[in-house]
GUDREN-376241 format. One record per residue (C-alpha): residue number from 1; residue in one letter; x, y, z. Coordinates in Angstrom, 1 decimal. Example, Ala and Ser with C-alpha at 12.3 -4.5 7.8 and 13.67 -1.06 7.14 Angstrom:
% GUDREN-376241
bapa:gutor:c1:c2:c3
1:A:12.3:-4.5:7.8
2:S:13.7:-1.1:7.1
END
This chain:
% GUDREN-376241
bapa:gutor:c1:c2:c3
1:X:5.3:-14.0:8.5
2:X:3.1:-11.9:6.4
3:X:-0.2:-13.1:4.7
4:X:-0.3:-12.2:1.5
5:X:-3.8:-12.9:1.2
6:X:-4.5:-9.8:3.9
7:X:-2.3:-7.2:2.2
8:X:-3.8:-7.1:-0.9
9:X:-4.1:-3.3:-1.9
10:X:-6.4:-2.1:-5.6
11:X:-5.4:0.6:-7.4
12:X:-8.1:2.9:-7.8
13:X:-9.3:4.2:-11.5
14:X:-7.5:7.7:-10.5
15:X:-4.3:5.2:-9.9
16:X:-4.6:3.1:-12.8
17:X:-5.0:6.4:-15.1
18:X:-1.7:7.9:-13.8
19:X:-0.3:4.7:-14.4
20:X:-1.4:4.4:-17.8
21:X:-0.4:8.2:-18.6
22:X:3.2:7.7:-17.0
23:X:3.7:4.7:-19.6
24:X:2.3:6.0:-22.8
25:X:5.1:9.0:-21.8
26:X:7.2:6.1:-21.9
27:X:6.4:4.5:-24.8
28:X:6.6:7.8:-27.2
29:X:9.6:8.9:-25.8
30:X:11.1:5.3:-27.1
31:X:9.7:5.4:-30.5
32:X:11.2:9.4:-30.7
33:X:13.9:8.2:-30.4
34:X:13.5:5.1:-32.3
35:X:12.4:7.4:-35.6
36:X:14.9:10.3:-34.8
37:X:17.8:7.5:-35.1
38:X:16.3:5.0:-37.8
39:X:18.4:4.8:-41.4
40:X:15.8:3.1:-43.2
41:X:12.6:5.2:-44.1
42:X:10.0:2.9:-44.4
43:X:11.2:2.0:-40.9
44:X:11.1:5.2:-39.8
45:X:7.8:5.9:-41.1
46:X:6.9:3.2:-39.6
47:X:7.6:4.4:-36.3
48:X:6.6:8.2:-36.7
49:X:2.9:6.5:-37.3
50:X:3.0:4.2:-34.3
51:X:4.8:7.5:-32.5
52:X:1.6:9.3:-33.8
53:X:-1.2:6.6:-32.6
54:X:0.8:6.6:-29.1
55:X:0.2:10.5:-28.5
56:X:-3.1:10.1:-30.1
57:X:-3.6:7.4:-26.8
58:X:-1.7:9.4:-24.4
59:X:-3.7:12.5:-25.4
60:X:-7.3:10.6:-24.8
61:X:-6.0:9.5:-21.1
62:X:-4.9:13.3:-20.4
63:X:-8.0:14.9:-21.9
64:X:-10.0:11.6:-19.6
65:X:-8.4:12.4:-16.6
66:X:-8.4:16.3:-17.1
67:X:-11.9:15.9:-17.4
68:X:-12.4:14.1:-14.1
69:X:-10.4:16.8:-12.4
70:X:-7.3:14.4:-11.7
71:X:-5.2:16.4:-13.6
72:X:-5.6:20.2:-13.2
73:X:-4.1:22.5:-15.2
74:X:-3.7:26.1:-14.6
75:X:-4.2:28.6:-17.5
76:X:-1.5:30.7:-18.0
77:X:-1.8:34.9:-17.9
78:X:-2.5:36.2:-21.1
79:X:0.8:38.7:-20.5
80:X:3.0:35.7:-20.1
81:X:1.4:34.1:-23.0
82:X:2.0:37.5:-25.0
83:X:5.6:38.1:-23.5
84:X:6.7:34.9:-24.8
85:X:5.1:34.8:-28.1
86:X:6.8:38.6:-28.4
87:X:10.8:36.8:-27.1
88:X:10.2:33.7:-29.6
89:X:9.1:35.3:-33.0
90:X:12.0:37.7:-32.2
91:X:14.7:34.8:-32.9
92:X:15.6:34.2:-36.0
END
């Protein structure tokens, strides 16, 4: 039988930051969906402001963890960037 005292593993900040991150994805995604699907408006303004504080939270956690180098992000050519500015203000 296994102790459970002995196999106690901690999540590490790095850990508990993707954690956090992964849930606040979460959590937006359910009140987009709430607003986009809401019939009353003060309801749904309701949510659009909580859906606005929860990217507002997600958004500090990225920009935190970016910062520590735990979540890189590669710049992107300016060419692409150009090529695809050029494709989308092409469509009407």
């Amino acid at each position: 039988m296994v102790d459970p005292n002995k196999c106690t593993q901690f999540l590490g900040d790095r850990e508990i930051m993707q954690d956090g991150l992964i849930s606040q994805k979460h959590i937006a995604e359910g009140y987009n969906t709430y607003a986009g699907e809401c019939v009353s408006e003060p309801l749904r303004t309701a949510f659009l402001n909580i859906l606005n504080e929860e990217h507002a939270i997600q958004a500090d956690i990225f920009c935190d963890m970016q910062s520590r180098g735990w979540y890189p992000v590669e710049s992107a050519p300016q060419q692409k960037v150009a090529a695809a500015r050029q494709k989308f203000a092409q469509q009407p």
